[in-house]
C-alpha positions as CSV (number, residue, x, y, z in Angstrom):
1,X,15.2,0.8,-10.5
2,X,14.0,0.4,-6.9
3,X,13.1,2.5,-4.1
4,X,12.5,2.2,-0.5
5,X,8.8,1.7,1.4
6,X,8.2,2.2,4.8
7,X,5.6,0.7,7.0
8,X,4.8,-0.3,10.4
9,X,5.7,-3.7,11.5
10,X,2.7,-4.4,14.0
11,X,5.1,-7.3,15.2
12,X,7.4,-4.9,17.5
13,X,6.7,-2.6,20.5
14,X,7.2,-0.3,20.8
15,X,5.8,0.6,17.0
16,X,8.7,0.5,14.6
17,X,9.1,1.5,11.0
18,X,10.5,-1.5,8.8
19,X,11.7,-0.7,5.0
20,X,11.1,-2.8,2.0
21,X,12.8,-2.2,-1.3
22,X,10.6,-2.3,-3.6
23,X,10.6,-2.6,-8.0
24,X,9.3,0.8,-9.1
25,X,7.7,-0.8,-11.9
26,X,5.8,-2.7,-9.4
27,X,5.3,-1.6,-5.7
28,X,2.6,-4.0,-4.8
29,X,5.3,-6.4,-3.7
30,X,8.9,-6.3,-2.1
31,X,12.1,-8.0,-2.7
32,X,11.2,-10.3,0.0
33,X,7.8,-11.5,-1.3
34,X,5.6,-9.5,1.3
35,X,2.9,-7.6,-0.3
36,X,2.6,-4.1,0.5
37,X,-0.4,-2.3,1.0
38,X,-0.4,1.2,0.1
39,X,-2.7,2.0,3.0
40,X,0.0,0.6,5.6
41,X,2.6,2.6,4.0
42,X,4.7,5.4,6.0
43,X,6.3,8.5,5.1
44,X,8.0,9.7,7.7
45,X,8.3,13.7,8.0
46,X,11.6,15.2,6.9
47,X,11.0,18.6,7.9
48,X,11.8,17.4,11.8
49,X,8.3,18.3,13.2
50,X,7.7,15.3,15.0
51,X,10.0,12.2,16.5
52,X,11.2,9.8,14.2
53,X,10.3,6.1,15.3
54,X,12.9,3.6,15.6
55,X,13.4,2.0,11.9
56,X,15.0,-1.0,10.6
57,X,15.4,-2.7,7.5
58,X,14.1,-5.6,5.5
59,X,17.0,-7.8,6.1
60,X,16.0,-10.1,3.0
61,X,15.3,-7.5,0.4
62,X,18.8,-6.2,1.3
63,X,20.0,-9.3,0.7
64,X,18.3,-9.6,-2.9
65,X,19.6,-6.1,-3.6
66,X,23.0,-7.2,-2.8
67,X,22.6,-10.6,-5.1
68,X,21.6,-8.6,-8.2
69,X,24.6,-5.5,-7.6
70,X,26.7,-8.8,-7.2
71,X,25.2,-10.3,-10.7
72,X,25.3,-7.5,-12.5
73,X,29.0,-6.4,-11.1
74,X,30.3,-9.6,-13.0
C-alpha cells in the first residue's frame, strides 16, 4: 500500500509543493530513492483557509507506481 507525501522543493520559485509516493510500511524513503524527512514534510490545509501553492508531482515515483500496476495487471 502507498500514500502520497508532500514537501517543498527548495529548487523552484516561487515555493512549490512536490509529492512523493511513498511505501506505508516505510516512509523514510520514496519510490524515487529520495529520502524524506518528516520535518520537511507538508500538509496542506483542506478546510480552504489559506492559498494552496502550486504542486506537482514526483515524475519518477509515478512512473514506479505505474511499473508495478503494470506487473501486477499481468
Amino acid at each position: 500500500m502507498y500514500e502520497m507525501w508532500a514537501e517543498q522543493d527548495p529548487a523552484v520559485t516561487p515555493p512549490t509543493v512536490v509529492w512523493h509516493v511513498v511505501a506505508k510500511d516505510d516512509a523514510s524513503t520514496s519510490l524515487c530513492g529520495r529520502f524524506l524527512e518528516p520535518a520537511q514534510r507538508v500538509v496542506p490545509a483542506t478546510d480552504g483557509s489559506e492559498p494552496a501553492p502550486p504542486d506537482r508531482y514526483c515524475d519518477p515515483c509515478l512512473v514506479t507506481v505505474r511499473e508495478a500496476m503494470t506487473a501486477a495487471a499481468r
